[in-house]
KOLROMI-990227 format. One record per residue (C-alpha): x, y, z; chain; residue number from 1. Coordinates in pm, whole numbers. Example, Ala and Ser with C-alpha at 12.3 -4.5 7.8 and 13.67 -1.06 7.14 Angstrom:
<recs>
<rec><x>1230</x><y>-450</y><z>780</z><cadena>A</cadena><num>1</num></rec>
<rec><x>1367</x><y>-106</y><z>714</z><cadena>A</cadena><num>2</num></rec>
</recs>
This chain:
<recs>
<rec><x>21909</x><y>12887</y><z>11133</z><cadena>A</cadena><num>1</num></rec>
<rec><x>21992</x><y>12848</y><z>10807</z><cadena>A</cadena><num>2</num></rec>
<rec><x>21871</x><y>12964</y><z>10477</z><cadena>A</cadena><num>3</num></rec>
<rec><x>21861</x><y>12825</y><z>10053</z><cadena>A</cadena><num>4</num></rec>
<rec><x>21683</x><y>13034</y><z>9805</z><cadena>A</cadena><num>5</num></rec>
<rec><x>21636</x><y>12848</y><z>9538</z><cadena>A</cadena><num>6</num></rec>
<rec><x>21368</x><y>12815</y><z>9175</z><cadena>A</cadena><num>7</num></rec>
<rec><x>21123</x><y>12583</y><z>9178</z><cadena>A</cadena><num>8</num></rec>
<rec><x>20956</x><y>12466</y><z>8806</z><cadena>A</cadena><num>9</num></rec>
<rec><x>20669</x><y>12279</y><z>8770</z><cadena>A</cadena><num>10</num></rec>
<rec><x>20478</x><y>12123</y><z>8493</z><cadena>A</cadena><num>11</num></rec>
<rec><x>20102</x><y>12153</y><z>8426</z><cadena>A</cadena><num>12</num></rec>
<rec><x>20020</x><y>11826</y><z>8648</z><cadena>A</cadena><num>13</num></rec>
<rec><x>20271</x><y>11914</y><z>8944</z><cadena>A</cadena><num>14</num></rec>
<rec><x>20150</x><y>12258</y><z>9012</z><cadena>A</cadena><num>15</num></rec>
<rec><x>19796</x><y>12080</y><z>9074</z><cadena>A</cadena><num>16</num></rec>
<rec><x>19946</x><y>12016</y><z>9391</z><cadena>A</cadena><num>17</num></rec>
<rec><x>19996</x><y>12158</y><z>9667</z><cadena>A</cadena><num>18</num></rec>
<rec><x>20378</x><y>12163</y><z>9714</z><cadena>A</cadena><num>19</num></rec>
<rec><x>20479</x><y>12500</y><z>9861</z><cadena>A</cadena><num>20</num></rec>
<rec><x>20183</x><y>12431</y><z>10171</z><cadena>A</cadena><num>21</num></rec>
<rec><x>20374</x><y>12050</y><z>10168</z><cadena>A</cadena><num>22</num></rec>
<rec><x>20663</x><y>12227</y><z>10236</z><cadena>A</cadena><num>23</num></rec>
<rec><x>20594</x><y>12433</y><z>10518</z><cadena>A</cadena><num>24</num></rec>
<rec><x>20329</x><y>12155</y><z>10686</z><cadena>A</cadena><num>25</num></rec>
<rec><x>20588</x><y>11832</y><z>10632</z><cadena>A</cadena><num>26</num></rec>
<rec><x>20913</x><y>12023</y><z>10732</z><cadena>A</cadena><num>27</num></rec>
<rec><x>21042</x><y>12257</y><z>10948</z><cadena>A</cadena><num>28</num></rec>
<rec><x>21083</x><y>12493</y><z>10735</z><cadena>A</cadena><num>29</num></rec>
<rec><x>20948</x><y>12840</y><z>10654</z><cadena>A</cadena><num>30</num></rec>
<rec><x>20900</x><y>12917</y><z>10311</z><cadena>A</cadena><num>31</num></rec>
<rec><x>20915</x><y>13259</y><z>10167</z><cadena>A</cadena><num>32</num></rec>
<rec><x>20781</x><y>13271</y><z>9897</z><cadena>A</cadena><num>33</num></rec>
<rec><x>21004</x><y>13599</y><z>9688</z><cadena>A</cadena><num>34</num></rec>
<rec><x>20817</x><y>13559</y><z>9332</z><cadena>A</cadena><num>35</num></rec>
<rec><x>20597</x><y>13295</y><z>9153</z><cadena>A</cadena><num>36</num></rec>
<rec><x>20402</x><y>13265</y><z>8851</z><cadena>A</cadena><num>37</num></rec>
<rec><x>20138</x><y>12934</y><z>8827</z><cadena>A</cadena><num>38</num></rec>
<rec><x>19948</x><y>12895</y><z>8507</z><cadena>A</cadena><num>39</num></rec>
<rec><x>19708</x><y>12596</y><z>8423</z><cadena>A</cadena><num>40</num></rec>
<rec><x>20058</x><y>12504</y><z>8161</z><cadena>A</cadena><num>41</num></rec>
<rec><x>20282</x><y>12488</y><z>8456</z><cadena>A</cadena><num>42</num></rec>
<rec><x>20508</x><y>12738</y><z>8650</z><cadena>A</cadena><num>43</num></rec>
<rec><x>20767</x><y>12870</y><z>8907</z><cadena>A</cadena><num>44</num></rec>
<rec><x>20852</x><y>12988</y><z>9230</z><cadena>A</cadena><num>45</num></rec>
<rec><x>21125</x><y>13168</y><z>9334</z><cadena>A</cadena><num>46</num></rec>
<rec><x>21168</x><y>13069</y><z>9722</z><cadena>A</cadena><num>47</num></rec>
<rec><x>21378</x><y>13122</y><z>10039</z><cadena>A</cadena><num>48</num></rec>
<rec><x>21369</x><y>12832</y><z>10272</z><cadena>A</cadena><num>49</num></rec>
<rec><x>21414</x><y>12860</y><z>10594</z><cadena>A</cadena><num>50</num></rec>
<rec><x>21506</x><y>12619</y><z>10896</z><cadena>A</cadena><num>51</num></rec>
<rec><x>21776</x><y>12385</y><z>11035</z><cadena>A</cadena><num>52</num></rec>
<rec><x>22037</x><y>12246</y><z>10753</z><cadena>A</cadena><num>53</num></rec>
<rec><x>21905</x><y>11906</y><z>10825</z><cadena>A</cadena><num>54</num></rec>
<rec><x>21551</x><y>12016</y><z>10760</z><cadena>A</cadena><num>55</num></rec>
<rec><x>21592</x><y>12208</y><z>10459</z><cadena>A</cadena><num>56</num></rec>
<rec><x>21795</x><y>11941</y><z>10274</z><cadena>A</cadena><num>57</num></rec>
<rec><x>21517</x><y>11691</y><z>10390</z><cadena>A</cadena><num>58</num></rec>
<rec><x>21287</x><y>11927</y><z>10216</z><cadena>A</cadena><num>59</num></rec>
<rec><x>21506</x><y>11932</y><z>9945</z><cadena>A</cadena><num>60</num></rec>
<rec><x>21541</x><y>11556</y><z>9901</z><cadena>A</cadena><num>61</num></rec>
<rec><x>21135</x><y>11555</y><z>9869</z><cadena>A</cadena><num>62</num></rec>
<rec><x>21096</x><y>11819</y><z>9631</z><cadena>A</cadena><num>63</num></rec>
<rec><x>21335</x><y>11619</y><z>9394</z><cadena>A</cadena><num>64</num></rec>
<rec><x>21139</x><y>11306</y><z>9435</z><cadena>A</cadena><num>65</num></rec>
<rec><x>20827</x><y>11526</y><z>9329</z><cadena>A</cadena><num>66</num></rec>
<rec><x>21005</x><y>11528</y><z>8921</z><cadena>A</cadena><num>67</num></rec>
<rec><x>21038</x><y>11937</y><z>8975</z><cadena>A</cadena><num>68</num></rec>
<rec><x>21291</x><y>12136</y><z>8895</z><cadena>A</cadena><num>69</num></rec>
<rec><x>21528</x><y>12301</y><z>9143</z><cadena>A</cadena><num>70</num></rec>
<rec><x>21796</x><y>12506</y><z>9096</z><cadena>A</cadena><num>71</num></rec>
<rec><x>21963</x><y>12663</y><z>9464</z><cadena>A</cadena><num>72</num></rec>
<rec><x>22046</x><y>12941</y><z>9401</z><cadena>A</cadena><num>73</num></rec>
<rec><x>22358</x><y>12884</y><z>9564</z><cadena>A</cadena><num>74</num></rec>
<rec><x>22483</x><y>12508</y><z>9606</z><cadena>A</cadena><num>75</num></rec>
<rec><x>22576</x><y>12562</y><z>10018</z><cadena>A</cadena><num>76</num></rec>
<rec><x>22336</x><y>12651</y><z>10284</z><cadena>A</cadena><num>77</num></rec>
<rec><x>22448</x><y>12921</y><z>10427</z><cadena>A</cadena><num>78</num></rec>
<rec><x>22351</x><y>13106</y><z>10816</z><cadena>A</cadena><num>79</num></rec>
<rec><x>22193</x><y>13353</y><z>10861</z><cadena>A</cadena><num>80</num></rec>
<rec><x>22373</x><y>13689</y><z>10908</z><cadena>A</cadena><num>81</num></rec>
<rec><x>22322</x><y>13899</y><z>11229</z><cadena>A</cadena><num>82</num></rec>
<rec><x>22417</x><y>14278</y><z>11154</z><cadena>A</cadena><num>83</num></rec>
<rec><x>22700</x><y>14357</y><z>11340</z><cadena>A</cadena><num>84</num></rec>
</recs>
């Protein structure tokens, strides 16, 4: 598993929709969502995305087709860490 946290802005029209729910239904991903703020003016989301790297930067590659803004938080996936 790997994981990308990354911030999600929307405008007014594209926080109509849907997206986070798109994410989790269309991919296999799990989306955790750490802090948003939606207004009818627009908004963000602060997420952690969750899954294989091939599905996360397939969710990825949609959410920049959607016209949001994303910023990773980090530019490489990275795995997750098991406490040793």
């Amino acid at each position: 598993m790997a994981k990308l946290r990354m911030l999600i802005t929307a405008t007014a029209e594209q926080v109509k929709e849907p997206f986070l729910w798109r994410l989790g239904k269309d991919y296999n991903v799990v989306v955790n969502v750490k802090r948003a703020n939606f207004t009818e003016d627009g908004g963000y989301a602060y997420v952690e995305l969750e899954g294989s790297v091939e599905e996360i930067q397939r969710a990825t590659a949609w959410l920049q087709t959607t016209g949001m803004i994303i910023e990773p938080e980090d530019r490489s996936l990275f795995p997750e860490q098991k406490p040793g």
